[in-house]
MOPAC internal coordinates of N, CA, C and O (Angstrom, degrees):
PM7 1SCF
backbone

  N    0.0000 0     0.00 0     0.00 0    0    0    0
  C    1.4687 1     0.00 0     0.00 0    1    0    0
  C    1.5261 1   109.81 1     0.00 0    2    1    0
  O    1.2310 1   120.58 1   -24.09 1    3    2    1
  N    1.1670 1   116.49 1   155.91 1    3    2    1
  C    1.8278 1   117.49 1   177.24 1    5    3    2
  C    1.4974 1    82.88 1   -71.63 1    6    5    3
  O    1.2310 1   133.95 1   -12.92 1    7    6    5
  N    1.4424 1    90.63 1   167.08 1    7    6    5
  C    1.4732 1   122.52 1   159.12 1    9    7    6
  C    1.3159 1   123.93 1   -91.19 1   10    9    7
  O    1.2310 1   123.42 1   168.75 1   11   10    9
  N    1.3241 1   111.05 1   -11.25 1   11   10    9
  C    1.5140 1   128.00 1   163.26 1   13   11   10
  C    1.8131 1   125.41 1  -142.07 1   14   13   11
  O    1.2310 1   135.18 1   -66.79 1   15   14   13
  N    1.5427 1    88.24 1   113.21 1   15   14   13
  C    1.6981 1    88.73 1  -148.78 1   17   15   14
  C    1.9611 1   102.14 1   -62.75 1   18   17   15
  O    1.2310 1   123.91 1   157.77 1   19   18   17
  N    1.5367 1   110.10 1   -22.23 1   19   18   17
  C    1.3218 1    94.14 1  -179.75 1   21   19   18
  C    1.4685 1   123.29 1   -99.26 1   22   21   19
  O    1.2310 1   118.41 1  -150.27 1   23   22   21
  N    1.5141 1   120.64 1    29.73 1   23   22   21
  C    1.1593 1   129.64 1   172.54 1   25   23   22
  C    1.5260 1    96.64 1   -98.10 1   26   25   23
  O    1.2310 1   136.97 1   -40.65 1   27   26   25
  N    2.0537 1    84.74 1   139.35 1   27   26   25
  C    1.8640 1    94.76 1  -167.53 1   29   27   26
  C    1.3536 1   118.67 1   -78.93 1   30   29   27
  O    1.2310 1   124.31 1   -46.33 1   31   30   29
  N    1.4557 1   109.33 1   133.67 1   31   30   29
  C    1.4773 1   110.04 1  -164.00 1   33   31   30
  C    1.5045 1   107.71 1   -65.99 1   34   33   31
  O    1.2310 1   125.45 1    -3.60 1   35   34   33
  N    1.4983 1   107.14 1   176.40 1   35   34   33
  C    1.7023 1    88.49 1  -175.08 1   37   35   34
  C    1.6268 1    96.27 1  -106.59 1   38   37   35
  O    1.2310 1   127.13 1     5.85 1   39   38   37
  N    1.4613 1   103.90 1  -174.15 1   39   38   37
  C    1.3381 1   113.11 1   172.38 1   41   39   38
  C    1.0564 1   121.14 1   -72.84 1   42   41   39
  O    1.2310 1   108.88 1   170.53 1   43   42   41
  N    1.1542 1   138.42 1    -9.47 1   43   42   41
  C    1.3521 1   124.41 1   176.56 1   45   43   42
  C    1.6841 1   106.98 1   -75.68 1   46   45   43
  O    1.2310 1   127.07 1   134.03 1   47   46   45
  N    1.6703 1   104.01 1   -45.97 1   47   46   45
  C    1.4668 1   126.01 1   170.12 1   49   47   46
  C    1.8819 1   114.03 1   -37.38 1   50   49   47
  O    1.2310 1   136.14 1   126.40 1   51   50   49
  N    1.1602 1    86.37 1   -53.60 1   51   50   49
  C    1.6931 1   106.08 1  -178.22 1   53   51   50
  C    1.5625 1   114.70 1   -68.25 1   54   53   51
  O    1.2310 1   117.61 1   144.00 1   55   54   53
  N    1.3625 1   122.15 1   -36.00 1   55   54   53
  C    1.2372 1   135.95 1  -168.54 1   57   55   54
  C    1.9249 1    91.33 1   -80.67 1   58   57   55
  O    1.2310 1   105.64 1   145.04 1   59   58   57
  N    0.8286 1   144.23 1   -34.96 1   59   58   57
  C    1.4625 1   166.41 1  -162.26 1   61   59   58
  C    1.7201 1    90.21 1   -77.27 1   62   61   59
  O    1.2310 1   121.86 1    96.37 1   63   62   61
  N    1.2434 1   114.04 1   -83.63 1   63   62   61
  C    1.0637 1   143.81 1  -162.26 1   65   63   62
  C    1.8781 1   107.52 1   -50.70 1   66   65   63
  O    1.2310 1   132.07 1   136.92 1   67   66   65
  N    1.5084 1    94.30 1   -43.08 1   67   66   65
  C    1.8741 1   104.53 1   170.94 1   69   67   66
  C    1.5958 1   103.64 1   -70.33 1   70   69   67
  O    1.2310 1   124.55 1   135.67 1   71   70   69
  N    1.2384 1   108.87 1   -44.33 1   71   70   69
  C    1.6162 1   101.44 1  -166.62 1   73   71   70
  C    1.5435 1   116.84 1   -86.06 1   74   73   71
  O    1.2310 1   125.09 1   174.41 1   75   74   73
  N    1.3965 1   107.83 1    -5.59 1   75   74   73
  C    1.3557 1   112.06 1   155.81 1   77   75   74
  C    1.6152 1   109.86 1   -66.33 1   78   77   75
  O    1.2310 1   122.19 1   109.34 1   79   78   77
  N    1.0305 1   113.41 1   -70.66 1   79   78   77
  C    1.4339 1   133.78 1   176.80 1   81   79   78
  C    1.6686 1   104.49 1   -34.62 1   82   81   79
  O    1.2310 1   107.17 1   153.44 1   83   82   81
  N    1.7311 1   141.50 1   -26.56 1   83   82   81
  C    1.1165 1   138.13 1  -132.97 1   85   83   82
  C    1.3824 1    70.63 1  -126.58 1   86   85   83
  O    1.2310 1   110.88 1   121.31 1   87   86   85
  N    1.1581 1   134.75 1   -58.69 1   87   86   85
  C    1.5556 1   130.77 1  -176.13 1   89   87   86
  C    1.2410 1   119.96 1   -74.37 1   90   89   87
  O    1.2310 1   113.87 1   173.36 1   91   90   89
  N    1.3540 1   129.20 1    -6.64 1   91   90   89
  C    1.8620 1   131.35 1   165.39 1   93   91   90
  C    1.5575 1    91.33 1   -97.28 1   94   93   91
  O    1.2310 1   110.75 1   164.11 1   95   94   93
  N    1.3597 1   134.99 1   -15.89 1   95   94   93
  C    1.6007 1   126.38 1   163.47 1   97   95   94
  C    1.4235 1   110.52 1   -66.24 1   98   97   95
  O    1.2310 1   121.16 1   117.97 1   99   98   97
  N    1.7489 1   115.39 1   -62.03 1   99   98   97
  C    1.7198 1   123.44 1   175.71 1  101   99   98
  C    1.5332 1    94.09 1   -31.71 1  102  101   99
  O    1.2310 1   123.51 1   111.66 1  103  102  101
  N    1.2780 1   110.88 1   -68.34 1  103  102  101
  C    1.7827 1   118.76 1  -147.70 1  105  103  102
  C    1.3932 1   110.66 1   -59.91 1  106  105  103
  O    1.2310 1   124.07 1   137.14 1  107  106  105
  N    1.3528 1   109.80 1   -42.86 1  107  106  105
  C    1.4616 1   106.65 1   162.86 1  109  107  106
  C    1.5161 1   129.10 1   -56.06 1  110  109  107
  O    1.2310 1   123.09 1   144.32 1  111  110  109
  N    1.3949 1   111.69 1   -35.68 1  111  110  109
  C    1.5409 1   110.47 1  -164.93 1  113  111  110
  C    1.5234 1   101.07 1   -93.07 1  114  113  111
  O    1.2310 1   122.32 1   169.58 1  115  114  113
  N    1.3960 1   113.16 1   -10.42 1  115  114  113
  C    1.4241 1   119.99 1   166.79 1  117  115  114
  C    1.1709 1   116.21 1   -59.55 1  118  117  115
  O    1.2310 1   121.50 1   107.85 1  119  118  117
  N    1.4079 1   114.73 1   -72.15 1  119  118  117
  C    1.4134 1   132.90 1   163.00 1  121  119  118
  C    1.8984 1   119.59 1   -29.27 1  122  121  119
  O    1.2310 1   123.53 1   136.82 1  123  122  121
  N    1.2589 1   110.83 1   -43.18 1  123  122  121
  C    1.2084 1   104.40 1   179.30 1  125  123  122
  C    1.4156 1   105.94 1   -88.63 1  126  125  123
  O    1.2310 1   122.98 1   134.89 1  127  126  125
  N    0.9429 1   111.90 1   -45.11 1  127  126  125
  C    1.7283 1   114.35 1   174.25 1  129  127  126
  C    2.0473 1   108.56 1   -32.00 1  130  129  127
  O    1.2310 1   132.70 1   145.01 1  131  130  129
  N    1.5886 1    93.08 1   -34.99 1  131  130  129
  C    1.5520 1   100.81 1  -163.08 1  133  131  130
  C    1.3831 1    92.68 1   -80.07 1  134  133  131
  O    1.2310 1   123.58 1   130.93 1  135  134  133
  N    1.5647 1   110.73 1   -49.07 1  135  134  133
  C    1.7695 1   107.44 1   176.17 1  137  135  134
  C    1.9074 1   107.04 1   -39.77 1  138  137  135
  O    1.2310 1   131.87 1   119.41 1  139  138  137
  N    1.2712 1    94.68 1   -60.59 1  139  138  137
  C    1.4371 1    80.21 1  -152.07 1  141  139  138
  C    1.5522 1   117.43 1   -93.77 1  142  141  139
  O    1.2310 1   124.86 1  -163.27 1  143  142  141
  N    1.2231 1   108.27 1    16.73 1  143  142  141
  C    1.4940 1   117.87 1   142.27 1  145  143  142
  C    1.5850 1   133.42 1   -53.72 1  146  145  143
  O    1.2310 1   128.62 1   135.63 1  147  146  145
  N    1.7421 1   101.01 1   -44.37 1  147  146  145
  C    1.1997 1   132.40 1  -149.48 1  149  147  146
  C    1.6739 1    93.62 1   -92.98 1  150  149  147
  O    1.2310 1   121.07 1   147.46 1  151  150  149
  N    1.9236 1   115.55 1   -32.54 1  151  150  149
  C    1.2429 1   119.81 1   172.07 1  153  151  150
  C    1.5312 1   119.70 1   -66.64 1  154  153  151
  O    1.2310 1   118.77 1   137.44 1  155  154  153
  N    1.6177 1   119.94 1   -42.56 1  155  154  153
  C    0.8509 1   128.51 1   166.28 1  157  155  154
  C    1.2629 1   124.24 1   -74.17 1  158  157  155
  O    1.2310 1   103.42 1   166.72 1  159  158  157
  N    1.1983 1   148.10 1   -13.28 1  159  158  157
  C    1.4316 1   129.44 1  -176.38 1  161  159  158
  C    1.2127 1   103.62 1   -82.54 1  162  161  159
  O    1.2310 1   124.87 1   -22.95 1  163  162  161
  N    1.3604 1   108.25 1   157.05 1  163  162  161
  C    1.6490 1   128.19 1   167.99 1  165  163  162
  C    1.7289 1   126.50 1   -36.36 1  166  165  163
  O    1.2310 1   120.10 1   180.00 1  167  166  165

């Protein structure tokens, strides 16, 4: 964690922080994709 929460994080920090965020987005839309595959098939 910073030691000071309103000092601006840097980009490397930030770049981290999106691609976390971009891969709990994939995983989700994966996951539902699988739900509702799994609702619809025969």
């Amino acid at each position: 964690m910073l030691s000071d929460p309103l000092a601006p994080e840097t980009a490397e920090h930030a770049a981290k922080r999106i691609q976390a965020s971009n891969i709990a987005l994939a995983v989700n839309a994966a996951t539902l994709a699988v739900l509702v595959a799994a609702t619809i098939a025969p």
